[in-house]
C-alpha positions in Angstrom: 60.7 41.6 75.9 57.6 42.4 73.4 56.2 39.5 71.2 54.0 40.2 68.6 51.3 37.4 66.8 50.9 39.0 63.4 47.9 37.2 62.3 46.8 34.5 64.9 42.9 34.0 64.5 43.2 31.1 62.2 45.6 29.5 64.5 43.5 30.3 67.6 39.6 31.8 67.1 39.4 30.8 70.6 39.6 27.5 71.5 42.8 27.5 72.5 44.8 29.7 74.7 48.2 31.9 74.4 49.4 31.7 78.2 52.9 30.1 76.9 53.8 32.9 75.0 52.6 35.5 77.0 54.7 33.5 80.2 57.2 34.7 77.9 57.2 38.0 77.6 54.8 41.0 76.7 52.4 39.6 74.5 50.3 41.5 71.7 48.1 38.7 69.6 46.4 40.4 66.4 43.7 38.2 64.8 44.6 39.8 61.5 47.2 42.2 60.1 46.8 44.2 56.5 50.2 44.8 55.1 49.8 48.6 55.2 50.1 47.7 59.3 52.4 45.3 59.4 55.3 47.5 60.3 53.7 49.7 62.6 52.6 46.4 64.6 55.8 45.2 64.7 57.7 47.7 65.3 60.0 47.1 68.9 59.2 43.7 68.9 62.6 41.3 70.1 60.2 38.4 68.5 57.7 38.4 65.8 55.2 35.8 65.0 53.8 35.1 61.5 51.1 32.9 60.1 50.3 34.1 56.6 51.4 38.2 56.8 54.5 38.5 55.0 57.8 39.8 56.4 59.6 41.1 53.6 63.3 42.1 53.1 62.6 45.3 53.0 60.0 45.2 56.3 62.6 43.1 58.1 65.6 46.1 57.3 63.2 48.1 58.7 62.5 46.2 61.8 65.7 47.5 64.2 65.0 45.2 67.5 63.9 42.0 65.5 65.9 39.0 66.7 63.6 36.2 66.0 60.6 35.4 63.5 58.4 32.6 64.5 56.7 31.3 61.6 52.9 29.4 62.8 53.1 26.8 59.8 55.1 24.1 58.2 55.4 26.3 54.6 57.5 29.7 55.7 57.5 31.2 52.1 56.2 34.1 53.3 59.6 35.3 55.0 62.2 36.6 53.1 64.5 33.9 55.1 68.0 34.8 53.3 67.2 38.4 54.2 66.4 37.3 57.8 69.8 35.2 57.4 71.6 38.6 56.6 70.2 40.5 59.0 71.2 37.4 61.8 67.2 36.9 62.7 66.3 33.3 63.0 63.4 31.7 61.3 62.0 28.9 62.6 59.0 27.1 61.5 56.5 23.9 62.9 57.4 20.8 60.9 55.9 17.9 62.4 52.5 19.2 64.0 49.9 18.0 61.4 50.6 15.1 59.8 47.7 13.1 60.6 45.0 15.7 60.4 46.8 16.7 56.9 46.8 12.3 56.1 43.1 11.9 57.1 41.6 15.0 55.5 43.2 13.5 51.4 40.8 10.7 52.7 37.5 12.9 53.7 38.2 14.5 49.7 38.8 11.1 48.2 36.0 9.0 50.4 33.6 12.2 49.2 35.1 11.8 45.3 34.0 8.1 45.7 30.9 8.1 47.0 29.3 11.7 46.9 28.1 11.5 50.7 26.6 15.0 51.5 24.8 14.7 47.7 23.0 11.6 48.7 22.1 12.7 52.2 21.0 16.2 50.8 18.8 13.6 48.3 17.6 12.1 51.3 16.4 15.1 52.8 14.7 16.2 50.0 12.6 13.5 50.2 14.0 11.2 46.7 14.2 8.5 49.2 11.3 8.7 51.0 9.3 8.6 46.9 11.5 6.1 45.6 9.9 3.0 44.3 13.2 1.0 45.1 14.9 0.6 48.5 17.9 2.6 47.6 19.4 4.3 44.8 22.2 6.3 43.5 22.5 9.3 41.9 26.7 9.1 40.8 28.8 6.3 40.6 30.3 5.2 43.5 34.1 3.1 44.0 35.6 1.0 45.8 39.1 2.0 46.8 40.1 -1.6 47.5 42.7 -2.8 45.1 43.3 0.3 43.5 46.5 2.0 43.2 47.0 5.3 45.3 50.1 7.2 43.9 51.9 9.7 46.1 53.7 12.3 44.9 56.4 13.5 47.7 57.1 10.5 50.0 57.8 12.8 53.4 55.9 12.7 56.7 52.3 13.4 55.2 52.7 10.9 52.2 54.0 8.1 53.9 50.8 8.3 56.5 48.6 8.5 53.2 50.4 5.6 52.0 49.8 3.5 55.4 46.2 4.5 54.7 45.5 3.9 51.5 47.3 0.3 52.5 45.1 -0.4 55.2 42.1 0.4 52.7 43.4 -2.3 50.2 45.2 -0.2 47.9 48.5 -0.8 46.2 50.8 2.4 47.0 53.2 3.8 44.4 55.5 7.0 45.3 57.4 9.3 43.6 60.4 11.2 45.2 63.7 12.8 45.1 64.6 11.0 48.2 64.1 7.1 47.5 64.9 5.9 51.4 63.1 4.0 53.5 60.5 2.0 51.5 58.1 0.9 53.7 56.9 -2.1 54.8 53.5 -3.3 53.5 53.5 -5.2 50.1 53.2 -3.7 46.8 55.2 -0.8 47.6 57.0 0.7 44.9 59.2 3.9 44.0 58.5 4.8 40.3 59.0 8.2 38.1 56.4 10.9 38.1 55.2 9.7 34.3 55.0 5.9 35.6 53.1 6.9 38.7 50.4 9.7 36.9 49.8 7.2 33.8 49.3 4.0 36.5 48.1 5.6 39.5 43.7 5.5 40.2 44.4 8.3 42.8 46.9 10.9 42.4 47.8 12.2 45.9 50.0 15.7 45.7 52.1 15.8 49.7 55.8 17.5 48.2 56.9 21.5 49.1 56.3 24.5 47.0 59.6 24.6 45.1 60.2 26.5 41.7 60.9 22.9 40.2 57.5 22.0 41.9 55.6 25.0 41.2 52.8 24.4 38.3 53.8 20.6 38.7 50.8 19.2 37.6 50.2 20.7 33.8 48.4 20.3 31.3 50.5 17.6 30.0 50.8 16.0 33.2 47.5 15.8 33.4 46.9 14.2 29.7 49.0 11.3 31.5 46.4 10.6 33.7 43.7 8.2 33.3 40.2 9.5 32.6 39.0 7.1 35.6 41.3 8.5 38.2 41.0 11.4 41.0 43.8 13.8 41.7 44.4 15.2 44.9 46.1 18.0 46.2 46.5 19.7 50.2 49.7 20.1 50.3 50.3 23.7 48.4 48.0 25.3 45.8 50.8 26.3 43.3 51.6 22.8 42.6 48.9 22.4 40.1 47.9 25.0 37.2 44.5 25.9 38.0 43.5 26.5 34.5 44.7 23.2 33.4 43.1 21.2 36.1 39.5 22.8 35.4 40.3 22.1 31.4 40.6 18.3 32.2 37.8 18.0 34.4 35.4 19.7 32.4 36.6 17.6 28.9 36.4 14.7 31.5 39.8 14.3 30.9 40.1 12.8 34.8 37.2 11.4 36.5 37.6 14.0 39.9 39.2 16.3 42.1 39.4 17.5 45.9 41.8 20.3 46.4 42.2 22.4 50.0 44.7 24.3 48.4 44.9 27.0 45.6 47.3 28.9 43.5 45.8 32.1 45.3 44.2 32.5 48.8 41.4 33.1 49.1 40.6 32.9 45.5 39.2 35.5 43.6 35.6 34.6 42.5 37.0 33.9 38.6 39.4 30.9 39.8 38.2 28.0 37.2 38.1 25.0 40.0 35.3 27.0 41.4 33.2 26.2 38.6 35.2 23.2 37.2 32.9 19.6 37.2 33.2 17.2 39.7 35.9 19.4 41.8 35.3 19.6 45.5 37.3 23.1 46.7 37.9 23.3 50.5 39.2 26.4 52.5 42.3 25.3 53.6 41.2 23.1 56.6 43.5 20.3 56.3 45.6 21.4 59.1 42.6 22.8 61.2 41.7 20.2 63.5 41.5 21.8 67.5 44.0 18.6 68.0 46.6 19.8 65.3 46.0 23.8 66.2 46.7 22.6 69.5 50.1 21.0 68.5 51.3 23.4 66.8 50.5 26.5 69.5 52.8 24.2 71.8 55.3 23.6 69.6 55.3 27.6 69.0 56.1 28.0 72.2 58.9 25.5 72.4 60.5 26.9 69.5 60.9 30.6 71.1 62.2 29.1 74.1 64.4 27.3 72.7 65.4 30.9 71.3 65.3 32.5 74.5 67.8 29.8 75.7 70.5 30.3 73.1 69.3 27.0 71.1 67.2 27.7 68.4 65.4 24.9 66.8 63.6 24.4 63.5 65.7 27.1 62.1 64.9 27.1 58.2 67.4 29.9 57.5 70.7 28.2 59.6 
C-alpha cells in the first residue's frame, strides 16, 4: 500500500517523527508540493495526505487508486470533499488537536496589544532605560484586561477555552453563536447578537469556520460598530475579516488594535494593507505550531488512517 504526505514540513521540519505512518505502509513524505506536481506525486497512492496542496475535482478524477485523503488540519477547504464524496474517497480531517495552543496564542496577541512587551524590551536594550532620569517609563499605553469584556465570536472548542481565559484574567465573557448550548459556568456569561457583542465587547475574539455566511464577516460596517478603545482578534481563518477594511479602521483609529495569525491570502503578497496598517501585529500562522500540538495532531493522523485501514473511518468530513 503507498502513502503519500503532500506537503508535511510545516507539520514536521523535524522534530517529530513519521514511524506511524510508515508502520503503515510505503511511505513517501514531501516537505513541499507545487501544484504543477501534485499529480505526478500522487499518482498510485491508496492514501493521500494533505496539509495546504489542494486536491481538486478534477486532480481527484484523475487519481485512479485514491481511496482515502487524510487532511493534516482542522480546516479541509482545500479538498473538493463532494467530489471526493462522488468518487467514494473518504476525507477525514484533525478536529480536536490544538485547542489550547490555538486558546493561548489570542492571549500572546492580546497580552502584546496591551502592553507592547518586545517594544519596551527592544527600548531597554537600546539603552532609553539605562539614560532615563525616572525609574521606568512607557512608551504606549498599557491595559489592564481585568474587568473588561472579551467577546467571542464562534462559541466551539477554541472559544469556549478563550472564554475560560479571559474569565480567569477578570474579564466579563460575551459570545456570539449559531449554537446557543451549553453556557458555561463562570458569572457574567452571556449569549448576545453579533451587533450587541461588537458595539459592547473591549476585545473582539474571531474562533468560528470559514463559511460563505462567514467569509468577509468582519466589514467595514462591522467594524464602525466597534469601539475606538477596543482590540480585534482573529486566528481562526484569514477570510473572516476584509483586509482592506480592517487596515482602514486602524489607521483612522477607528479601533484601538489588532493581532491577526491569519490572512485572506497565504503568505500574503507584499501589498496586503495589515502589513502596513497602525498598531496591527501580523503573525505567520503559528497558532497551531506548538511541538505539543504538532505532536497531537501527527498521532491523531495516524489514528485516523487506521481507523481507515480497519473499515471504520473516523473524522469523515464528507460522510
Amino acid at each position: 500500500m503507498k502513502i503519500v504526505v503532500l506537503d508535511g514540513y510545516t507539520l514536521n521540519p523535524g522534530d517529530l517523527t513519521w514511524r506511524g505512518l510508515e508502520e503503515l505502509g510505503s511511505l513517501q513524505v514531501y516537505g513541499r508540493t507545487d501544484a504543477s506536481l501534485i499529480l505526478e506525486r500522487a499518482q498510485g497512492a491508496d492514501l493521500v495526505l494533505t496539509n495546504k496542496t489542494p486536491l481538486s475535482a478534477e486532480t481527484l478524477k484523475q487519481l485512479k487508486g485514491l481511496r482515502y485523503i487524510g487532511v493534516l488540519a482542522t480546516g479541509y477547504n482545500i479538498v473538493d470533499v463532494k467530489a471526493a464524496k462522488e468518487l467514494g474517497i473518504p476525507v477525514s480531517n484533525i478536529p480536536t488537536y490544538g485547542t489550547a495552543s490555538v486558546a493561548q496564542f489570542a492571549f500572546a496577541l492580546l497580552l502584546e496589544l496591551c502592553h507592547n512587551v518586545k517594544l519596551h524590551s527592544d527600548a531597554v536594550r537600546a539603552g532609553e532605560w539605562s539614560s532615563n532620569k525616572d525609574w521606568c517609563f512607557w512608551r504606549t499605553p498599557l491595559m489592564e484586561l481585568a474587568g473588561k469584556t472579551m467577546g467571542i465570536v464562534g462559541f466551539g472548542r477554541i472559544g469556549r477555552e478563550v472564554g475560560r481565559i479571559a474569565d480567569a484574567m477578570g474579564m466579563r465573557v460575551i459570545a456570539h453563536d449559531s449554537v446557543q448550548t451549553n453556557p458555561p459556568a463562570y458569572a457574567g456569561f452571556s449569549w448576545v447578537g453579533l451587533e450587541e457583542l461588537l458595539r459592547t465587547a473591549d476585545v473582539v475574539s474571531l474562533h468560528c469556520p470559514l463559511f460563505p455566511e462567514t467569509q468577509g464577516l468582519m466589514n467595514a460596517q462591522r467594524l464602525a460598530l466597534m469601539k475606538p478603545t477596543a482590540f480585534l482578534l482573529n486566528n481562526s481563518r484569514g477570510p473572516l475579516i476584509v483586509d482592506q477594511d480592517l487596515a482602514d479602521a486602524l489607521n483612522a483609529g477607528r479601533i484601538a488594535g489588532a493581532g491577526v495569525d491569519v490572512l485572506s491570502v497565504e503568505p500574503p503578497p507584499s501589498t496586503n494593507p495589515l502589513l502596513r496598517a497602525k498598531n496591527c501585529l501580523v503573525t505567520p500562522h503559528i497558532s497551531w505550531a506548538t511541538k505539543e500540538a504538532r505532536a497531537r495532531l501527527m498521532g491523531l493522523a495516524v489514528e485516523n488512517a487506521k481507523a481507515f485501514l480497519a473499515g471504520k473511518p473516523q473524522n469523515v468530513v464528507n460522510p
